[in-house]
NUDREN-334926 format. One line per 8 residues: number of its first residue (from 1); their letters; for each residue x, y, z of N, C-alpha, C. Coordinates in steps of 0.001 Angstrom, whole numbers, plus 500000, padded with zeros to 6 digits. Each point is the difference from the previous one (the first is absolute). Example, Ala and Ser with C-alpha at 12.3 -4.5 7.8 and 13.67 -1.06 7.14 Angstrom:
<rs>
1	as	513190,494310,507800,499110,501190,500000,500900,501200,500000 ~ 499650,501050,499280,500820,501190,500060,499230,501090,500730
</rs>
This chain:
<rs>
1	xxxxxxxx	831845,917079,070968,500084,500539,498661,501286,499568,499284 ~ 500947,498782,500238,500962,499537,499598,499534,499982,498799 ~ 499033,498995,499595,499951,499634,498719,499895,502013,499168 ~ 499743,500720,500285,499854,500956,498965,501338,500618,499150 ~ 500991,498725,500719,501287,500004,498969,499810,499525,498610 ~ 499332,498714,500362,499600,499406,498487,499753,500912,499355 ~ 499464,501044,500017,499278,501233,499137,500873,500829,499384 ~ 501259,499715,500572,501287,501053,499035,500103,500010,498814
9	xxxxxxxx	500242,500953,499307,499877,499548,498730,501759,500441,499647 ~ 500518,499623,499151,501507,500264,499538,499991,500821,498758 ~ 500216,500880,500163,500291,501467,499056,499422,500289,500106 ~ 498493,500508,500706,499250,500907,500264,500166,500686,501735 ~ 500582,501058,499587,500550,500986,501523,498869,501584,499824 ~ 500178,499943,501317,499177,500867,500412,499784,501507,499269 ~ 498986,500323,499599,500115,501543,499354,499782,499706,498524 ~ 499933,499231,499344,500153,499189,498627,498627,499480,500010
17	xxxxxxxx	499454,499774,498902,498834,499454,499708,500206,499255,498813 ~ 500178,498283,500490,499887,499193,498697,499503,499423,499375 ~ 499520,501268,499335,498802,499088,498738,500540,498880,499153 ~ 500700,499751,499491,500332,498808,499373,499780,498646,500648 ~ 500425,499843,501337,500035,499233,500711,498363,499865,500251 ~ 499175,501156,500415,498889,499879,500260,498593,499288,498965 ~ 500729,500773,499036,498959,499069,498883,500179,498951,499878 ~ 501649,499341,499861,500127,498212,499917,499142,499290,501170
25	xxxxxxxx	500238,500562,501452,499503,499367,500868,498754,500384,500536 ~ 499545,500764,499670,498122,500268,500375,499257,500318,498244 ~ 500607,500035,499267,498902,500891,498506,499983,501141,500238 ~ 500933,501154,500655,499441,501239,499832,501270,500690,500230 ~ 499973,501336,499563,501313,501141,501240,498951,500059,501161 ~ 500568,500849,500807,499667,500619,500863,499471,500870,499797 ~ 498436,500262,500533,498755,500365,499401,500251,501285,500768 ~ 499621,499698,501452,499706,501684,501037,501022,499635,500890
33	xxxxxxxx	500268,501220,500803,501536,500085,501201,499073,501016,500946 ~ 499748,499135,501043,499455,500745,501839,500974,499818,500617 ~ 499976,500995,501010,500767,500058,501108,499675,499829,501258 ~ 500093,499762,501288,499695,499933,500878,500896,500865,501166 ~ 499658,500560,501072,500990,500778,500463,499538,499641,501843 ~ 501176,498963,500700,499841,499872,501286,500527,501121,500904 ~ 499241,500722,501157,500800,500844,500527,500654,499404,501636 ~ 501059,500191,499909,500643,500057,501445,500474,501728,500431
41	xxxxxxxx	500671,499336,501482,500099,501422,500340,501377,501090,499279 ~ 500941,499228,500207,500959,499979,498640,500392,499890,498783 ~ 498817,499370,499335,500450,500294,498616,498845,499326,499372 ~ 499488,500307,498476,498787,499480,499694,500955,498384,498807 ~ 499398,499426,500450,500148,498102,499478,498940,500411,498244 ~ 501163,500155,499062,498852,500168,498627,500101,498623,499182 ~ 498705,499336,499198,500382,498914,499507,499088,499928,498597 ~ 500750,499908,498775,499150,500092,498951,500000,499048,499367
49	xxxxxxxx	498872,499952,499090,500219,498380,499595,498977,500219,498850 ~ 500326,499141,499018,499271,499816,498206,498913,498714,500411 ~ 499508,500608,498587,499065,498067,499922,500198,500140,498451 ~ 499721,498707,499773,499928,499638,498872,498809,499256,500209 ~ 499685,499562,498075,498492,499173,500331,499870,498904,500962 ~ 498727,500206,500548,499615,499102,500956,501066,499890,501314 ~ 500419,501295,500070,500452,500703,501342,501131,499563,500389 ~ 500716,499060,499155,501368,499425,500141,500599,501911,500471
57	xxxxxxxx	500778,499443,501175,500761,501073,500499,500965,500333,499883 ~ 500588,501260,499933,501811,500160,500091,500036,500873,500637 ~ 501192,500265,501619,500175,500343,500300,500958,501427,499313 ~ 500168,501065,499619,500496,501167,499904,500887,500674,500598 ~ 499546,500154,500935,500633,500806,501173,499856,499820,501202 ~ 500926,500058,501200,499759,499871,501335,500634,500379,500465 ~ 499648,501659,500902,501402,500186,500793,499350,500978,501024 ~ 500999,500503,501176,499671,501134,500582,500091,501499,499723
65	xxxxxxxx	499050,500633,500260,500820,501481,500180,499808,500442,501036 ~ 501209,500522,500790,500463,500067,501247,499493,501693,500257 ~ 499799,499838,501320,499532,501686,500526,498907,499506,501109 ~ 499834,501686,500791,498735,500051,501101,498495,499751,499345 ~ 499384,498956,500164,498651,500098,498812,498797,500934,500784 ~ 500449,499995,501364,499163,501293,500768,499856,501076,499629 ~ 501557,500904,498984,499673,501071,499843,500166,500275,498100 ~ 499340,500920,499446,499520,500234,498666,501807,500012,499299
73	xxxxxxxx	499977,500313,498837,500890,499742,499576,501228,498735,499930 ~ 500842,500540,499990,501237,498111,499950,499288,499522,499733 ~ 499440,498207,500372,500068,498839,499207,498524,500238,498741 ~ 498995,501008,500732,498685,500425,499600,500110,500304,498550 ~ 500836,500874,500186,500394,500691,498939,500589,499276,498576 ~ 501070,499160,500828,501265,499039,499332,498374,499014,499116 ~ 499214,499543,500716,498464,499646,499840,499379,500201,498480 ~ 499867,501450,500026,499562,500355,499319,500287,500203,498787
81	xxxxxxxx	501786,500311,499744,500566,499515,498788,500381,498826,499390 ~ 499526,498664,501036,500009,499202,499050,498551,499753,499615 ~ 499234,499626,500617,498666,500424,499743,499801,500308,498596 ~ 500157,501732,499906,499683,500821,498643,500872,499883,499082 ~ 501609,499411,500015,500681,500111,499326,500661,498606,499241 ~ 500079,498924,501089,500849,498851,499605,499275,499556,498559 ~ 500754,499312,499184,499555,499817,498864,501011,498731,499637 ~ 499266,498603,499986,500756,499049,499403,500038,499771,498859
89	xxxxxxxx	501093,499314,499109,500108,499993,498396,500164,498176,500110 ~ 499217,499531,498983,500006,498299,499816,501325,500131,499093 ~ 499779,499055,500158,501850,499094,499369,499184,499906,498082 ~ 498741,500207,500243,499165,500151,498473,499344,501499,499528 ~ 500578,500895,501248,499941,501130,499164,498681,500891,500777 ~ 499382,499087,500165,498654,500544,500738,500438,500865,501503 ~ 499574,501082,500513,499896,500730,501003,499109,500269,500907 ~ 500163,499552,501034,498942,500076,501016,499915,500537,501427
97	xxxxxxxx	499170,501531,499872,499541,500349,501527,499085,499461,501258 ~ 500326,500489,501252,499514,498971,500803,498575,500946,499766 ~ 498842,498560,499843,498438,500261,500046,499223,500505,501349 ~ 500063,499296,501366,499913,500120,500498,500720,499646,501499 ~ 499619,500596,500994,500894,499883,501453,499152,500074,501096 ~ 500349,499314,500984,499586,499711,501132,500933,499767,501422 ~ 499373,501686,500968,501107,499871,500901,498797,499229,501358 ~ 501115,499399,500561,499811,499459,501432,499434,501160,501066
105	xxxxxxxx	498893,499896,500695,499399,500961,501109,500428,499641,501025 ~ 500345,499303,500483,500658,498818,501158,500541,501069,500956 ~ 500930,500918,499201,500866,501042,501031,499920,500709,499380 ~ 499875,501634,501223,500245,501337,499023,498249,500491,499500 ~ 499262,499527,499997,498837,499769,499803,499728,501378,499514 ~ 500038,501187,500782,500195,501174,499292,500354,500772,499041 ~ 501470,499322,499936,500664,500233,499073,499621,499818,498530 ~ 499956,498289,499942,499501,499447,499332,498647,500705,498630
113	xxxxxxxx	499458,500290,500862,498491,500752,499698,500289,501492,499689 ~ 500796,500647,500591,500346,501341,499204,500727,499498,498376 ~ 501021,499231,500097,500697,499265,499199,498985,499909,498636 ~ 499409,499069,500457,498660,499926,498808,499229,500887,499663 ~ 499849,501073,500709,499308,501390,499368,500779,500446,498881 ~ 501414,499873,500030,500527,500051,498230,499990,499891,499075 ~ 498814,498851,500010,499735,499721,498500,498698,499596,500197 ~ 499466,500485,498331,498618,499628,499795,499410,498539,499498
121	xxxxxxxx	501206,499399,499669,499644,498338,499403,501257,499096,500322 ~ 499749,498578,500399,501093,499485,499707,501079,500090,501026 ~ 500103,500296,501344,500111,499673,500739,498696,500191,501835 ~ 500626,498469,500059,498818,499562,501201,500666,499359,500837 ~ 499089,500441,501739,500191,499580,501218,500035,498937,500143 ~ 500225,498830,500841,499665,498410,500160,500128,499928,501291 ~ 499023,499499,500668,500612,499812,501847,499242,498129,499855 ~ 501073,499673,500335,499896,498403,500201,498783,499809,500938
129	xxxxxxxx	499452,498495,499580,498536,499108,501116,500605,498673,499863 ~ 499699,499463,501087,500362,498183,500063,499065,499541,498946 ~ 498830,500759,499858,498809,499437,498991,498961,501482,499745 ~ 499235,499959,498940,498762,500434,499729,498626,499114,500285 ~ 499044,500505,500035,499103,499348,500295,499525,499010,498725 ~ 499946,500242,498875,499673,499456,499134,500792,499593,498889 ~ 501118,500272,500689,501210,498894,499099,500805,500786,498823 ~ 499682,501496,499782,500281,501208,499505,501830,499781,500159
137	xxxxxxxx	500361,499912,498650,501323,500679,499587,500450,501158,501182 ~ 499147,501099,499655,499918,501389,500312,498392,500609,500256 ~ 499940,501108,500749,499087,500582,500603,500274,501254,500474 ~ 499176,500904,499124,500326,501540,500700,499573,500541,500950 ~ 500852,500635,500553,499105,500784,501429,498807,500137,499705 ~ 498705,499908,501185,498953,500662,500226,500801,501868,499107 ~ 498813,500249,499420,499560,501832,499085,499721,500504,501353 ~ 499767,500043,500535,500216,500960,501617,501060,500148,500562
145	xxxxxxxx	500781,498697,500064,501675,500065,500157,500905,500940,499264 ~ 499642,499595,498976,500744,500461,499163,499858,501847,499841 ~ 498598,500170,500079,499884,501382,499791,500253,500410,501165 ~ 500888,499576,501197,500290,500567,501143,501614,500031,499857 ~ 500549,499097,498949,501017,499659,500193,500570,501169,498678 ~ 498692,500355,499001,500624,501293,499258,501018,499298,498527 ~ 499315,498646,499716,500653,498925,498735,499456,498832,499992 ~ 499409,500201,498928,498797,497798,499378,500934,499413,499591
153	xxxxxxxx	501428,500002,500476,500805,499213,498960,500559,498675,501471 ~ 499446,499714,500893,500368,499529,501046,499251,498251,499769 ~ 500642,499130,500887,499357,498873,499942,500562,499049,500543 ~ 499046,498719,500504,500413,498892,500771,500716,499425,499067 ~ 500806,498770,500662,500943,498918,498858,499518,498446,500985 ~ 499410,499155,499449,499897,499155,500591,501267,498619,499936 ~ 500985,500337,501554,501360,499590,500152,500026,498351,499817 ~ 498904,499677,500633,499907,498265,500039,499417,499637,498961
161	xxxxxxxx	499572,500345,498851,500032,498978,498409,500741,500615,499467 ~ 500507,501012,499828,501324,500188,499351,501139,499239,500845 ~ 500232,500205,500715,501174,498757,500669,499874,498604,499548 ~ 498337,499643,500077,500082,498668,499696,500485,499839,498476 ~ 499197,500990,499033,500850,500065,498899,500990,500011,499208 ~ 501254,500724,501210,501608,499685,499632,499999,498713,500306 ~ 499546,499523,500897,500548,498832,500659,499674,499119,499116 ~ 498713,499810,498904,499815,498784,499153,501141,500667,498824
169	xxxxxxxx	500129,501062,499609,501065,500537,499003,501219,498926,500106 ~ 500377,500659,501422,501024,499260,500578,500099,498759,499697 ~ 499231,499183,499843,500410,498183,499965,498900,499435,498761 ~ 500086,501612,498815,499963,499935,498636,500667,498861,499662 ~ 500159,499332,498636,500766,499163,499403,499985,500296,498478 ~ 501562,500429,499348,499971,500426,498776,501183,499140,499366 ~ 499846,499635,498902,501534,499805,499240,499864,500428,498630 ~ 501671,499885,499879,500209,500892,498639,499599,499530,498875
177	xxxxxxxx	499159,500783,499364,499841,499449,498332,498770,499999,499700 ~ 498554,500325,501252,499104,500160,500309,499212,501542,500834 ~ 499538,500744,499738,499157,501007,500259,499997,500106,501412 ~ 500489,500785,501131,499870,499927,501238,498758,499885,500533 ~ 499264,499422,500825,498928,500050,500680,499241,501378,500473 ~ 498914,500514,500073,499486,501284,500386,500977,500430,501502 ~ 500340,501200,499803,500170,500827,501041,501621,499456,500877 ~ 500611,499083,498401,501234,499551,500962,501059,501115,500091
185	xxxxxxxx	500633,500040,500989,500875,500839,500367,501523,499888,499310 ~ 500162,501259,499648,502064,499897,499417,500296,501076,500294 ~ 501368,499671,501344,501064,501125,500295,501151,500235,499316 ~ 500379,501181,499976,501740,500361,499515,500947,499367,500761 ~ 500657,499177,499391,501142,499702,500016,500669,500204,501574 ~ 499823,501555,500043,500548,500150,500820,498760,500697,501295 ~ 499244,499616,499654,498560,500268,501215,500385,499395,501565 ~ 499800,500673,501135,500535,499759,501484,498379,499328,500639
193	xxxxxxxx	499924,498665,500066,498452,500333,500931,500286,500561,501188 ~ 499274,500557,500731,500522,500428,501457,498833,499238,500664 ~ 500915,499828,501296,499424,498949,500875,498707,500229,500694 ~ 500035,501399,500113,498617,500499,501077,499151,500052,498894 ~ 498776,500590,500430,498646,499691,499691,499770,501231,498325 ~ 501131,500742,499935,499804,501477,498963,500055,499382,498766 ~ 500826,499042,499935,499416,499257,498103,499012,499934,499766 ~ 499782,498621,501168,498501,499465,499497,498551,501244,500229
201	xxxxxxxx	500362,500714,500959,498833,501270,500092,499919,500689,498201 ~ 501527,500735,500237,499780,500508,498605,499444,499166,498792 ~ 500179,498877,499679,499567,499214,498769,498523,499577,500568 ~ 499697,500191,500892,498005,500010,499848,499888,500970,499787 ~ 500464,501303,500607,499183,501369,499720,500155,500381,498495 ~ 501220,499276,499296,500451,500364,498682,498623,499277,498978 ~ 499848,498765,500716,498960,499269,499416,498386,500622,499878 ~ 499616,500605,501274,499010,500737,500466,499897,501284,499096
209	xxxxxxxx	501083,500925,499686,499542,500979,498823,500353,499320,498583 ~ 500224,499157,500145,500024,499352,498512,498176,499366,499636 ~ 499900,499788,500440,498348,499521,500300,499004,501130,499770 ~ 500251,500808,500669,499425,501522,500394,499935,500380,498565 ~ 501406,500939,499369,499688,500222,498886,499599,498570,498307 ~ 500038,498726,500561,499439,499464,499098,498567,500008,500194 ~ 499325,499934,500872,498804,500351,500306,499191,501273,499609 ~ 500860,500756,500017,499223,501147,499888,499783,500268,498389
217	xxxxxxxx	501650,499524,499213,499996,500211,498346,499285,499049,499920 ~ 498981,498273,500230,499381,499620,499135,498286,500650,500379 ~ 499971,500826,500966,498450,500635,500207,499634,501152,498985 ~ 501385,500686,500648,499915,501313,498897,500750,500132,498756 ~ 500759,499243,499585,500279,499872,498538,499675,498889,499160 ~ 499813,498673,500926,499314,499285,499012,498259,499465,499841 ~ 499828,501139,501022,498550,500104,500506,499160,498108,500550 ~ 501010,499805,500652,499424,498417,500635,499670,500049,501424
225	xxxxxxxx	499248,499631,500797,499174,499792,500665,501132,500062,501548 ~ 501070,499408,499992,501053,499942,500997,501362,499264,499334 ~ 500775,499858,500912,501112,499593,499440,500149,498647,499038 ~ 500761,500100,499089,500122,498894,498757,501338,499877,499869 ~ 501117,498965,500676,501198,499948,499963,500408,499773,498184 ~ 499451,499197,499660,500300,499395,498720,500065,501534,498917 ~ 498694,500820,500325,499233,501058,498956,501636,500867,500445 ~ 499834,500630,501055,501018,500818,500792,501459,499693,498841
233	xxxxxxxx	500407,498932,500004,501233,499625,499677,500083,499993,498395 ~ 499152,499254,499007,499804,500784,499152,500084,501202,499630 ~ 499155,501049,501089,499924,501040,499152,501429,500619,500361 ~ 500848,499785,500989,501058,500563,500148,501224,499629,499257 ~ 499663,498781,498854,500991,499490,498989,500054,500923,498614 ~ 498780,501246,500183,500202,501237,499332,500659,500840,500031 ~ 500603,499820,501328,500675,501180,499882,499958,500988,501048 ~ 498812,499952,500880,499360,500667,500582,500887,500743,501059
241	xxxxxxxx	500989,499208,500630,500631,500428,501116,501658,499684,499720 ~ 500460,500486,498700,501479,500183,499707,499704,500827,498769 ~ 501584,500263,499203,499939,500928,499013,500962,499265,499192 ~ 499441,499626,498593,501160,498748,499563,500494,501641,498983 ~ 501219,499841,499884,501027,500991,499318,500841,499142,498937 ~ 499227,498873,499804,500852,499568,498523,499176,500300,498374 ~ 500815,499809,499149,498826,500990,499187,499426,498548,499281 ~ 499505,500699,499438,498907,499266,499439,500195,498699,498520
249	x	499724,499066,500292,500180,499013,498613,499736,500586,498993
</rs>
């Protein structure tokens, strides 16, 4: 993952959302902000990240919060206020809450699943597969599972085309003065890759509810048949998933 230096961007640091920058280099701000949430036994690995049109990425945020993830409260908790509360402001004024989240089942498995009984929308389970059978983004538990497990908000992540997916990201090719390529990646400035496997996990699973809820808004809000990346992205150049606070021409 050397090359995912190329991806730095200079004046855009973590916690900041730069729309200016984003529209010169993809046509858009930053449309929707998911989160993804890896658990270890020490501390939960959180990683958030924007798109702009045609899924050009920006990394947001990446960090730990430290604590026992075995027992309720500490990092759970620490969890939950950014979750319900964090609120980024664009460098253009626009403000944006995180849409949706997705924690890791991997460890804690229990936990996890009480965890998600907290809320009624908008955050969801993910337990990694080397593959799906039919080449599925994502896949929800068997409805028997789930109604044993006491939450429909649970689901497979299929690990090996999303991997393969960073990996063509990865050896993307962009230059300046031209529209970034779909789904190219840009870190802060000051973004750490880490060496073990918790980046690249988190940025599929981040990818995996990004999918999820575009899927679901072009069935049930734009009433289309299954997912429509192009329709999806459009309709989110409304507005749909930020709150612009500048007034009006």
């Amino acid at each position: 993952m050397d090359r995912m230096a190329y991806f730095k961007r200079t004046g855009f640091v973590s916690g900041r959302i730069p729309n200016k920058t984003a529209t010169i280099d993809s046509g858009s701000p930053i449309l929707i902000v998911v989160t993804s949430v890896l658990v270890r036994k020490k501390c939960l690995f959180v990683d958030t990240k924007g798109y702009s049109d045609n899924g050009v990425t920006w990394t947001l945020d990446s960090f730990e919060i430290d604590g026992d993830t075995s027992q309720f409260n500490g990092p759970w908790d620490k969890l939950d206020d950014y979750i319900i509360n964090q609120r980024f402001v664009a460098d253009d004024g626009k403000i944006y809450r995180i849409q949706a989240t997705v924690v890791d089942m991997a460890l804690n498995t229990l936990y996890v699943c009480e965890y998600l009984k907290r809320y009624s929308y908008g955050v969801f389970g993910g337990k990694g597969k080397d593959h799906l059978p039919n080449g599925e983004t994502y896949r929800f538990f068997h409805p028997d599972a789930l109604d044993i497990i006491g939450t429909d908000k649970i689901f497979h992540i299929n690990m090996g085309k999303l991997k393969n997916q960073i990996i063509a990201i990865e050896n993307s090719f962009w230059r300046i003065g031209i529209y970034q390529p779909p789904w190219c990646p840009n870190f802060p400035e000051d973004f750490r890759w880490e060496k073990d496997s918790r980046t690249i996990n988190a940025y599929a699973f981040n990818l995996a509810v990004l999918e999820l809820i575009a899927e679901y808004w072009c069935k049930e809000h734009l009433n289309l048949p299954s997912l429509d990346w192009q329709a999806f992205w459009d309709a989110a150049k409304k507005g749909e998933f930020y709150t612009d606070n500048r007034p009006a021409a």
